[in-house]
C-alpha positions as CSV (number, residue, x, y, z in Angstrom):
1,X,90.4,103.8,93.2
2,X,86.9,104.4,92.1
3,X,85.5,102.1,89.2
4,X,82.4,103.0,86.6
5,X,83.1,106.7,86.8
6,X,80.6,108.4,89.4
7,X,79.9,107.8,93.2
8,X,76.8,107.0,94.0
9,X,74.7,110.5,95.1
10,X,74.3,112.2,98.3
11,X,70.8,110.9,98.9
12,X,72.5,107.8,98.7
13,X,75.8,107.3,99.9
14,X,76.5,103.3,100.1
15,X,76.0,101.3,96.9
16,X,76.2,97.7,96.0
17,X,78.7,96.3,93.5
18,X,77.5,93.3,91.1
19,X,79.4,90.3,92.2
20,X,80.8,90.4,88.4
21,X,82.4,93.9,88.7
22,X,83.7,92.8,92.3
23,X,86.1,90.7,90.7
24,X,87.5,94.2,88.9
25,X,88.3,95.9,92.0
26,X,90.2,93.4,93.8
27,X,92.7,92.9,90.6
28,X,92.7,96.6,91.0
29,X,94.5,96.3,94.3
30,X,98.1,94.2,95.8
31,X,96.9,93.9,99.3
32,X,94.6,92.7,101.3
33,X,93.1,91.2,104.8
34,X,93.3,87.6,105.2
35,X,90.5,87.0,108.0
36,X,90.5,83.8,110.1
37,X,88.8,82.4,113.4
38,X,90.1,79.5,115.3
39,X,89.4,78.4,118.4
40,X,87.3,80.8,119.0
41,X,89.9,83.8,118.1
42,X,89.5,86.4,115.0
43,X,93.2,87.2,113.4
44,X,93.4,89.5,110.5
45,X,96.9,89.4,108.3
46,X,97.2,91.8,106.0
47,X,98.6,90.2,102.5
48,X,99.7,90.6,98.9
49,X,98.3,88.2,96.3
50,X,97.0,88.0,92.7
51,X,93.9,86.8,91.4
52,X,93.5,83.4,89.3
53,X,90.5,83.3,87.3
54,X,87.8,84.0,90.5
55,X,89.9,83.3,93.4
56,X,92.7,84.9,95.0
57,X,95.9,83.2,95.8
58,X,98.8,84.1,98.1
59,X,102.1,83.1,99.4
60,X,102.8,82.5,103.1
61,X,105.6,80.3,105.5
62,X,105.0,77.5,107.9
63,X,103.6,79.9,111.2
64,X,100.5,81.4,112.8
65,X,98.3,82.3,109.1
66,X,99.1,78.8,108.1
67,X,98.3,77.6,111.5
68,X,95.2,79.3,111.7
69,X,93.9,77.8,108.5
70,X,94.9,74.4,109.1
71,X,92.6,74.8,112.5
72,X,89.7,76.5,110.2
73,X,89.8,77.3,106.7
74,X,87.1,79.1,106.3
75,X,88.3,82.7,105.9
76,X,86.7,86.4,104.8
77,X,89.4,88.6,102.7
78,X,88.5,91.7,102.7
79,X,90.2,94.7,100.1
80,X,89.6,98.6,100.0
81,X,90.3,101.7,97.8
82,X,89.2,105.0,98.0
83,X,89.6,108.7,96.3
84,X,88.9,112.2,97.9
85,X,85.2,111.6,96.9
86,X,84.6,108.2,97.7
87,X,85.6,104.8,98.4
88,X,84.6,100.9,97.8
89,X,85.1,98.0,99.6
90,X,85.2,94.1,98.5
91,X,84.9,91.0,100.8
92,X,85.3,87.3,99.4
93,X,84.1,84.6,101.8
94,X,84.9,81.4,101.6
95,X,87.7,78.8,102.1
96,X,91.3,78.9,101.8
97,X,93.1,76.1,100.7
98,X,96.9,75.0,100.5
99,X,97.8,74.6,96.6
100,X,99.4,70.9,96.6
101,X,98.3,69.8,92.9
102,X,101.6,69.6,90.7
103,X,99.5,71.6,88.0
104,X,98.2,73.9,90.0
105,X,101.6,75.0,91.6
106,X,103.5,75.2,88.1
107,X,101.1,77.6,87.1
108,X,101.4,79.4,90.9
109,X,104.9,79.8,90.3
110,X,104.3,81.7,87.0
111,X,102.3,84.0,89.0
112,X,103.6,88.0,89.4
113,X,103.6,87.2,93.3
114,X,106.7,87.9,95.2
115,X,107.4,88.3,99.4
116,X,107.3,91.6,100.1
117,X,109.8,90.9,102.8
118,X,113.3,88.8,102.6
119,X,111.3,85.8,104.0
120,X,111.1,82.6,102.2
121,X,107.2,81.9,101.7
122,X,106.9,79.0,99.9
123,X,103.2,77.9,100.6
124,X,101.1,79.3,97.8
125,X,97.0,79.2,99.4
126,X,94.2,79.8,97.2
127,X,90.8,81.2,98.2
128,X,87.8,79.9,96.7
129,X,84.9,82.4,97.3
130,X,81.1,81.4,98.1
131,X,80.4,84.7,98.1
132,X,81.6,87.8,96.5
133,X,80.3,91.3,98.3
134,X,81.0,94.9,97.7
135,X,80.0,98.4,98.4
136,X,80.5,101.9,97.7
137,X,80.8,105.0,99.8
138,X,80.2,108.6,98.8
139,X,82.3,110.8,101.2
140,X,80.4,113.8,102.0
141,X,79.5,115.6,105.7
142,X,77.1,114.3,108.0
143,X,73.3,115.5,107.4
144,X,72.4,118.1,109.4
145,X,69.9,117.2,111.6
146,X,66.0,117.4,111.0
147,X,64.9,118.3,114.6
């Protein structure tokens, strides 16, 4: 999916997105990568979430994501689209916190966000961003070469 009409040109192929319109593209998508590091180990998981206000939230079960971000919370999630012409891409870094507030899980539990496989995941995590990146691409050949 390609936001604001046009790609950016062939003279230049890879664009910034204003951190406002950022927030556009990932409520544009259902999935993304949940990064993590701990102990000194990257793991990616891919998963489906919403978006509440400027963060995302997600559902997950007691196991290795939950694990991971108990060890480190600080996490990159990272969510993609693209067309025959061009793409984008949106990364959020920041930390990712277990929702445990009363308030803040009645109003989880309202949320469109359902498993996406028969698995009870009753954790809901937020992600609170400290920084909101994104680019886009312009598809096109390689330049020829000026030799």
């Amino acid at each position: 999916m390609v936001h604001n009409g046009a790609m950016a040109d062939i003279d230049n192929p890879i664009t910034s997105i204003e951190e406002d319109s950022c927030w556009g593209y990932l409520a544009s998508q259902q999935v993304g990568r949940l990064v993590t590091c701990a102990e000194g180990h990257p793991e990616v998981f891919p998963v489906n979430f919403v978006l509440d206000g400027e963060s995302v939230v997600f559902r997950t079960a007691e196991g290795s994501k939950l694990g991971y971000l108990t060890l480190n919370n600080n996490v990159a999630f990272e969510v993609d689209g693209w067309t025959v012409d061009g793409g984008w891409s949106v990364v959020v870094k920041g930390s990712a916190e277990k929702i445990t507030r009363s308030d803040e899980l009645a109003r989880a539990y309202k949320m469109p966000l359902l498993p996406w496989v028969p698995t009870s995941k009753p954790i809901y995590v937020r992600i609170m961003g400290d920084t909101v990146t994104g680019r886009q691409f312009y598809f096109g050949p390689e330049p020829k070469s000026k030799e």
